[in-house]
Every structure is written in structure tokens, then in C-alpha cells.
C-alpha positions as CSV (number, residue, x, y, z in Angstrom):
1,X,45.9,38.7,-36.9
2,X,43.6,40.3,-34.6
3,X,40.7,38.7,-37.0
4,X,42.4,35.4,-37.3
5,X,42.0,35.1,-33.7
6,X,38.8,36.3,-33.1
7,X,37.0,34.2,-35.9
8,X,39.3,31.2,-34.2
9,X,37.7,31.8,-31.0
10,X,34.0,32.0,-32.6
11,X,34.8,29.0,-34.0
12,X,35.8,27.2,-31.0
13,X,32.8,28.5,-28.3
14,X,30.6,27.6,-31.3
15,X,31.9,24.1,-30.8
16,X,31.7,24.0,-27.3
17,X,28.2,24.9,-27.4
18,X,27.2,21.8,-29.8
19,X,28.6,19.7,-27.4
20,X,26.9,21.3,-24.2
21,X,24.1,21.1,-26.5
22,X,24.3,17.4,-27.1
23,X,25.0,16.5,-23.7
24,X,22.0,18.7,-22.1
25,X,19.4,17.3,-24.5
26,X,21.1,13.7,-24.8
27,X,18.2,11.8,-22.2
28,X,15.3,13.5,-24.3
29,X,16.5,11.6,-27.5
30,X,17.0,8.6,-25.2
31,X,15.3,6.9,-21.7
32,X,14.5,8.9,-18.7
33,X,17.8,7.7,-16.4
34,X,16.7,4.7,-13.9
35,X,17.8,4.3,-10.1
36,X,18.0,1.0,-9.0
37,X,17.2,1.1,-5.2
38,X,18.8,-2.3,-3.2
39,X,17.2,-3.8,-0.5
40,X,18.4,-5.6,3.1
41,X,22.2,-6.1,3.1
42,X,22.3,-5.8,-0.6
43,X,24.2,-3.2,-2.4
44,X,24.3,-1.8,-6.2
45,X,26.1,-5.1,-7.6
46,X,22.1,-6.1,-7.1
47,X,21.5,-4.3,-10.5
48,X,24.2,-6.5,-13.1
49,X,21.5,-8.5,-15.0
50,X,18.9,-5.9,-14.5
51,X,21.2,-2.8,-16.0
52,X,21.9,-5.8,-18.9
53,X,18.7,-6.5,-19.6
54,X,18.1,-2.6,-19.8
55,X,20.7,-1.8,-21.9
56,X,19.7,-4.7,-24.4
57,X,16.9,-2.8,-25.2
58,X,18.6,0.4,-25.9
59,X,19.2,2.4,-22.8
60,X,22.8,3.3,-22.2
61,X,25.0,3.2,-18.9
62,X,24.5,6.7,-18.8
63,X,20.9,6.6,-17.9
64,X,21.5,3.7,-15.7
65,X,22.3,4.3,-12.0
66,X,22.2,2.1,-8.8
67,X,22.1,4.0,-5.2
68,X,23.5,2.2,-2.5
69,X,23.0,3.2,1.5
70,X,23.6,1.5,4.7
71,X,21.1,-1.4,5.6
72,X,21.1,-1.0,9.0
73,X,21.1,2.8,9.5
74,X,17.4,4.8,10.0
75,X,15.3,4.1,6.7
76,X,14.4,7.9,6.8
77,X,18.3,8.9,6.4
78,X,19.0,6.4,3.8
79,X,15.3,8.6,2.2
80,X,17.5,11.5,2.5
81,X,20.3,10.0,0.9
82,X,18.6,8.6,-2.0
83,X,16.8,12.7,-2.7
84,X,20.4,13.5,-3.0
85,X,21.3,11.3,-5.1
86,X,18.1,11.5,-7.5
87,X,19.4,15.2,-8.0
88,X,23.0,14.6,-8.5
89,X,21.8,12.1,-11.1
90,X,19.2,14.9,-12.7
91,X,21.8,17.4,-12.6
92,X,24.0,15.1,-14.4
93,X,21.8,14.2,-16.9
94,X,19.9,17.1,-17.4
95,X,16.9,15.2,-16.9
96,X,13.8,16.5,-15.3
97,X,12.9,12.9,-13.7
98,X,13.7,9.6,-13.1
99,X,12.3,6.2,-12.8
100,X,13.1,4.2,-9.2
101,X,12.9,0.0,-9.4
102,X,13.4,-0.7,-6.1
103,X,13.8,-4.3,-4.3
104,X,13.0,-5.6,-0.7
105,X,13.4,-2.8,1.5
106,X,14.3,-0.3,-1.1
107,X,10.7,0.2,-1.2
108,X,10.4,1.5,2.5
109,X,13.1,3.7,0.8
110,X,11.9,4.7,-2.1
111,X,8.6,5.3,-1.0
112,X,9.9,7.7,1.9
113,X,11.3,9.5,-0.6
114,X,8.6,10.2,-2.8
115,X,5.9,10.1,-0.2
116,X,7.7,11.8,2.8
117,X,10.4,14.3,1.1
118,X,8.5,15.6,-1.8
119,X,10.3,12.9,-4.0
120,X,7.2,12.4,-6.6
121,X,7.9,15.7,-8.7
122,X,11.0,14.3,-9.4
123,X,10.1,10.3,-10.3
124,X,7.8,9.5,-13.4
125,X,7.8,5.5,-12.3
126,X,8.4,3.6,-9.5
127,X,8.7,0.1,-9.9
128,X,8.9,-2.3,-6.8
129,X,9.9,-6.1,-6.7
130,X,9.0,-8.1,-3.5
131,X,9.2,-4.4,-1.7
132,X,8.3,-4.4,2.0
133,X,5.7,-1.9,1.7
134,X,3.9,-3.2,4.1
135,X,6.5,-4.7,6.1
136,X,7.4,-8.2,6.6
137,X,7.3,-10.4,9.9
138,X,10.9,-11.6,8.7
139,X,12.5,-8.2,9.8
140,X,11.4,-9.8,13.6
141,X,14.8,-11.5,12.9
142,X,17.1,-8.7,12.9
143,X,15.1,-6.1,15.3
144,X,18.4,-4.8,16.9
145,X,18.7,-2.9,13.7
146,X,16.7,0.3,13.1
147,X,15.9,-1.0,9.7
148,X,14.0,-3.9,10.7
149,X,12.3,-2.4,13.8
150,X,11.0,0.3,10.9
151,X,10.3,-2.8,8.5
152,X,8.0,-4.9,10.9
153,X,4.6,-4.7,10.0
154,X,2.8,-2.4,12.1
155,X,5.4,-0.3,13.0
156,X,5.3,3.4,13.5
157,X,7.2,4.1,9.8
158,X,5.0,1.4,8.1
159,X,1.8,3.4,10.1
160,X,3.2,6.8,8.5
161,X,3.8,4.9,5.5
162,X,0.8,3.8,4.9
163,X,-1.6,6.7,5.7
164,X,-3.5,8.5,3.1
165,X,-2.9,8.2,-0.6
166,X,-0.5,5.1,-1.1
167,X,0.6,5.8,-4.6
168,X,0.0,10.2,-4.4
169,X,0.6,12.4,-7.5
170,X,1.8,11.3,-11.1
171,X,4.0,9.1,-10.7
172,X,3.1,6.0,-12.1
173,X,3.1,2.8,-9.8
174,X,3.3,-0.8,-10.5
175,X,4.5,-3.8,-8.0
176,X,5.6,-7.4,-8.2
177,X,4.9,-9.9,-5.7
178,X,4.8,-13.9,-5.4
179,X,3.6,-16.5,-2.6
180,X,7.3,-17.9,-3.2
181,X,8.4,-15.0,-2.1
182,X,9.7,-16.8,1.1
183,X,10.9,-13.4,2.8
184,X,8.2,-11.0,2.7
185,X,5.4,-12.1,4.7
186,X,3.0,-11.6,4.1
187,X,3.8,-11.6,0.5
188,X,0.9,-9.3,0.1
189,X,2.6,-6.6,1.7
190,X,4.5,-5.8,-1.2
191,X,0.9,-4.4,-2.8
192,X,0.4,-0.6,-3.0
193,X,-3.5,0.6,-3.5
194,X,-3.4,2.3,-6.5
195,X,-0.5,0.8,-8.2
196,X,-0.7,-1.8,-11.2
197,X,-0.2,-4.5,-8.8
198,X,1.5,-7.7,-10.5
199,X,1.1,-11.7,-9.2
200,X,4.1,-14.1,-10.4
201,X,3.1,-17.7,-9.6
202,X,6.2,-18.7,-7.9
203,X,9.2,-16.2,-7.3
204,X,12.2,-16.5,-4.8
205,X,13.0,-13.1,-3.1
206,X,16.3,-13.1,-4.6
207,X,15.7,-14.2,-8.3
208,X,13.7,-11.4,-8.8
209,X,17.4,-10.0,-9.5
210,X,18.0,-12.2,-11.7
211,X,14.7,-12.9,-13.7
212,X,15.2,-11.4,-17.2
213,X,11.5,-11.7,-17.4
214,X,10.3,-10.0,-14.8
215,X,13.1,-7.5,-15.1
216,X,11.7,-7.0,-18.8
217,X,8.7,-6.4,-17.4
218,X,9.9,-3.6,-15.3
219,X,11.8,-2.4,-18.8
220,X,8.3,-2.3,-20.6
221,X,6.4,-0.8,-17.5
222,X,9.0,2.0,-17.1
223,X,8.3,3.0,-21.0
224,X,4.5,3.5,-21.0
């Protein structure tokens, strides 16, 4: 009996460790997991066509995450925020980085993150459609939130922002940005030195969401 048992039990951890196995190899087979960063007043509902036009090309809703944080609270807590949730989604995958795509403000965000709090060992790309990465005179608007005091061009967050190396360490950069843009202003802003820096010939803020080719774009960018 006592051998029945104990060949039952080697039988069972065995199992359990195929399928802890599996699940902490599963990204390497697969995509490094993506966070989609919002912008302004969005939220993660941002990501639908974006997360459909990923996983039409193979990735799975397991490798596909979008972060969402309060638009008008400091930019540099929402940074904080988004390094917690970069490691809750490494821990849960198992992988060692992630990609960012970022929109609008999520690049202030983003770029925070990696620049700021030591983010960039833990992000392979960061992608960034119509970010404000250099600010946008349309945050003059909405100044009685700390969000858009830090995204007007010029201020102190854009200044520390800015400084040095705009695109430091490994991670791989690349940007989209349009003279439609219609929100970012100037809609150069977006443009990081160092970055593969993309023109679209006429692009709303918002449809950036929604292009399936731009978002493919990002899709191709994030696998090189």
C-alpha cells in the first residue's frame, strides 16, 4: 500500500511540475507580453482594436495587458504605478521584459518609467503614438490638473524629461506622429532623438487607436 501511495504521489508532483513547467517557459515559445499605456482621460478600453490586431497575428490574451491610472493625478505616481504593474505582469508571466505602446500622455508615463525609475532593464520596446514627449500647448487647456501643468511644453517634468540621453540603454525606440495630429502641438513633440521616428501623412489623435495599419506597424516594430 505504502508503495502504491508513494509511486501515486511521484506520479502526481511529476505532473505538477510539467505544468509549472509549461506555464514558466510559455512567453519564450510565444511574444514577449505587451502593456498598452492610455493617454489623457482615456483608460484600457483604448487597447480593443489594438489587442485584436495583436492577437490576429498570433499573440495571445495572455501576453496582452493594458495599465490604466488616473489622468489627472501627478504623472510621476501614475510612473510608479505603471513599475508596479510591469512586475506584476513579469511575475505573471515569467517573462524577463516587456514591450510598452503608449498613446498621448502615456508617453510622459512611460518614459518616466523607464527614464526616471530604472524602467529600461525591464522593457525591450517602447512604442509611442502621438505621445507628448515633448509636451503639447493643448495641455494649456486643462492646467488645473497636475497632468497638464507637467505636459505643457517647457515645463519642469518635460525639462527633466528631456535632459541627456532621450532614448538611454537597450531598449529599442520607435514613435508615430502626424501634422493631423490636431492635439499635440507641436506635432513634433512626439519625436524622441534616437528613436526610429515615423511621419503618417494625415492622422487624427484618436484614430491612431483605431488604425489597424499603424497599429500593425507597432505589431512588426515590437518583433524585430
Amino acid at each position: 500500500m505504502r508503495r502504491a501511495l508513494g509511486s501515486l504521489l511521484a506520479a502526481v508532483l511529476a505532473a505538477v511540475g510539467v505544468v509549472f513547467g509549461t506555464v514558466g517557459t510559455a512567453h519564450a515559445a510565444g511574444h514577449t507580453p505587451v502593456v498598452f499605456v492610455h493617454g489623457y482621460t482615456g483608460s484600457a478600453s483604448n487597447w480593443v482594436t489594438a489587442e485584436a490586431v495583436f492577437q490576429a497575428a498570433g499573440y495571445s490574451s495572455n501576453e496582452l495587458y493594458a495599465f490604466n491610472y488616473d489622468s489627472y493625478g501627478d504623472n510621476r505616481t501614475n510612473a510608479a504605478s505603471l513599475a508596479s504593474y510591469v512586475q506584476q505582469v513579469r511575475q505573471r508571466t515569467g517573462a524577463a521584459k516587456v514591450d510598452i505602446v503608449n498613446h498621448s500622455m502615456g508617453g510622459l508615463v512611460s518614459l518616466w518609467y523607464v527614464k526616471q525609475l530604472g524602467g529600461g532593464q525591464y522593457v525591450r520596446h517602447l512604442a509611442s503614438l502621438a505621445g507628448a514627449n515633448h509636451g503639447t500647448t493643448a495641455a494649456l487647456a486643462c492646467e488645473i490638473y497636475v497632468t497638464c501643468q507637467q505636459m505643457t511644453p517647457g515645463s519642469s517634468f518635460i525639462t527633466t524629461l528631456s535632459s541627456g540621453d532621450e532614448t538611454p540603454g537597450d531598449t529599442k525606440y520607435a514613435t508615430w506622429y502626424s501634422p493631423c495630429d490636431g492635439i499635440i502641438n507641436p506635432y513634433t513633440s512626439t519625436m524622441l532623438s534616437g528613436a526610429t521616428n515615423n511621419y503618417v501623412a494625415c492622422e487624427n489623435h484618436l484614430t491612431y487607436l483605431t488604425d489597424t495599419v499603424v497599429l500593425s506597424a507597432v505589431r512588426a516594430f515590437l518583433a524585430t
